[in-house]
BAFIDREN-790861 format. One line per 10 residues: number of its first residue (from 1); their letters; for each residue x, y, z of C-alpha. Coordinates in Angstrom, 2 decimals. Example, Ala and Ser with C-alpha at 12.3 -4.5 7.8 and 13.67 -1.06 7.14 Angstrom:
1	AS	12.30/-4.50/7.80  13.67/-1.06/7.14
END
This chain:
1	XXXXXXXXXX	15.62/-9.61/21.81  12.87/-11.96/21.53  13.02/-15.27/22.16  13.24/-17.24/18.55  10.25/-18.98/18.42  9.90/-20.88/14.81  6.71/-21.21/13.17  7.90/-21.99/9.80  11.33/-22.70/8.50  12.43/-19.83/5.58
11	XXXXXXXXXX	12.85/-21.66/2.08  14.05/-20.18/-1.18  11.18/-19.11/-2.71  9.62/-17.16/0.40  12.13/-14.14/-0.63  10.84/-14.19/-4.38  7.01/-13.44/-2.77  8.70/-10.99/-0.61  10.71/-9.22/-3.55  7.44/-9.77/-6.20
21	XXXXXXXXXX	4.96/-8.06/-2.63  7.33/-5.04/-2.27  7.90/-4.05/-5.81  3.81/-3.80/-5.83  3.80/-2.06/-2.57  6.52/0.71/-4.19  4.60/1.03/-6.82  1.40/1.36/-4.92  3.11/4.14/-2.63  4.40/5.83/-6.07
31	XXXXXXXXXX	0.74/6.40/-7.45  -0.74/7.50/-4.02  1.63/9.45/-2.40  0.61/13.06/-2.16  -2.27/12.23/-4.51  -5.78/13.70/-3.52  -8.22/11.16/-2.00  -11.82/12.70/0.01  -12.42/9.12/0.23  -9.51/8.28/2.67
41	XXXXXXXXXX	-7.53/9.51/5.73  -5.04/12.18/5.16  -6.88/14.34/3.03  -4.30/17.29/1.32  -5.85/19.34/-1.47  -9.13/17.05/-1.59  -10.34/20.07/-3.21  -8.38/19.13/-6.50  -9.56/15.72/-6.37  -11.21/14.76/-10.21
51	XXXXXXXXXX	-13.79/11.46/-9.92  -13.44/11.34/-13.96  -9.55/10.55/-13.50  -9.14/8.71/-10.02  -5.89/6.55/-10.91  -5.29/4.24/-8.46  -8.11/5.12/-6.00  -10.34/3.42/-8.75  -9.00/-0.05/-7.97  -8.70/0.61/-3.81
61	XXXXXXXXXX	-9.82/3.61/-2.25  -7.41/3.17/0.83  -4.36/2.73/-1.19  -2.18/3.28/1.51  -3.15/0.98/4.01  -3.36/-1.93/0.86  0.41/-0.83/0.60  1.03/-1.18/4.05  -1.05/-4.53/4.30  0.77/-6.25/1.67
71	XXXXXXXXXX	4.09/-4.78/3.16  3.54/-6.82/6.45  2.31/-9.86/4.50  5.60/-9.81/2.43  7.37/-9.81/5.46  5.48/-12.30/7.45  6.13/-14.95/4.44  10.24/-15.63/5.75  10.10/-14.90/8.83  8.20/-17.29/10.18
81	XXXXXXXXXX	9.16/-16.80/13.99  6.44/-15.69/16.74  8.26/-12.72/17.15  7.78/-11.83/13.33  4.27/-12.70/13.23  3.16/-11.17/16.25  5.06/-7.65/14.65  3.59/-7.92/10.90  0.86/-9.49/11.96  -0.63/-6.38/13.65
91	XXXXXXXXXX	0.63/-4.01/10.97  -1.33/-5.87/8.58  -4.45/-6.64/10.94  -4.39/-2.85/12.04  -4.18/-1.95/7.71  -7.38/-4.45/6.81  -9.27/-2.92/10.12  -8.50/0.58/9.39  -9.89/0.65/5.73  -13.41/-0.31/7.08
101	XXXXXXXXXX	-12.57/2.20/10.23  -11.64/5.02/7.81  -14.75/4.26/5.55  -16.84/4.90/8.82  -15.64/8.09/9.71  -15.37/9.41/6.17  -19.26/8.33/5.63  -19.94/10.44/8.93  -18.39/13.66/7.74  -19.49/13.70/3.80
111	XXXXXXXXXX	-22.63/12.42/4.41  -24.21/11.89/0.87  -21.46/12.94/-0.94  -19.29/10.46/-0.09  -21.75/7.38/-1.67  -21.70/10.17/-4.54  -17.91/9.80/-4.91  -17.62/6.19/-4.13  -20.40/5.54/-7.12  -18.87/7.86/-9.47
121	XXXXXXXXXX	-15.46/6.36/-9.15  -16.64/3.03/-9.19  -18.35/3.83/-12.69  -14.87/4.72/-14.55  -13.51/1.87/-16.80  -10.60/0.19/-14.43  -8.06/1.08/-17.23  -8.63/4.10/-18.70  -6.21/7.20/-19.94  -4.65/8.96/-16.91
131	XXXXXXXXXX	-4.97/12.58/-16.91  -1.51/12.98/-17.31  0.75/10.50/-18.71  3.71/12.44/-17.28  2.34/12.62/-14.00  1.73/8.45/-14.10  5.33/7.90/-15.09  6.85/10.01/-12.76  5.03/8.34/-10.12  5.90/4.94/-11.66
141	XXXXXXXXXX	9.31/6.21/-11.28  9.65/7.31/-7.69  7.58/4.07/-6.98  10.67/1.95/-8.77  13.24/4.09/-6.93  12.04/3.34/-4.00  12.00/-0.31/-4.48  15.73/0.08/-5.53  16.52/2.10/-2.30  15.16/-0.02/-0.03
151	XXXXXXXXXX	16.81/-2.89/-2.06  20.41/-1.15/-1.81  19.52/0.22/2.01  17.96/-2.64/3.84  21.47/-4.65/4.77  22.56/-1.67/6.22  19.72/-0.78/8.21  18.52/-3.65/8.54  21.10/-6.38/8.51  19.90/-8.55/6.59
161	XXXX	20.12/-8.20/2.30  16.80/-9.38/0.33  18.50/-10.79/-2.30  20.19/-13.30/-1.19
END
């Protein structure tokens, strides 16, 4: 119920960066999702976490709030209304803060062993063979079905379709 307030006007090619963003932010969310990670917030079976096959958390170690950051910046690009960019703005603000927030705190309670971790990780190859090429797919998978779901869901909940 905000008052419209344009910024912007929406062209044609602002839903292609949206569509191109959230495919990468499905797939992000597919490869972290319930995936150890010490190095970040959350934290479920850290235990089983292995530094010689990190997956994703070799390219960003908050993979989560990268998702969530490039979720709001998809959004912000066609709906260019203060409204809009007051709401994604702060999604995305409060993602790029918390990584550095998160880092912090996770420092604090590993101590040394976190720097450990970091280093290790940082010294796999950026491509390398996953520790289970089943495991990657499957996550590829759900990461591509969700991208399809919200596709299918998002006029309904949403009112508005993203491909058209």
């Amino acid at each position: 119920r905000a008052p419209h307030i344009p910024l912007w006007y929406w062209a044609p090619w602002q839903n292609h960066v949206t569509l191109v963003l959230m495919l990468l932010v499905c797939l992000i969310l597919g490869l972290s999702i319930a995936r150890p990670n010490p190095l970040s917030f959350g934290g479920g079976a850290d235990d089983r976490f292995d530094p010689d096959h990190p997956g994703i958390l070799r390219l960003v170690r908050h993979p989560l709030l990268l998702a969530l950051a490039l979720w709001a910046t998809a959004h912000l690009v066609p709906n260019g209304d203060l409204a809009h960019v007051l709401l994604f703005g702060s999604f995305a603000g409060f993602a790029l803060i918390g990584g550095r927030l998160v880092d912090r705190r996770k420092q604090r309670e590993l101590g040394a062993q976190w720097h450990r971790l970091r280093d290790r990780i940082a010294a796999r190859p950026v491509i390398s063979q996953p520790a289970s090429w089943t495991q990657l797919l499957l996550r590829l998978g759900a990461g591509l079905a969700l991208y399809a779901a919200l596709l299918l869901a998002h006029p309904w909940f949403f009112g508005v379709s993203p491909l058209s």
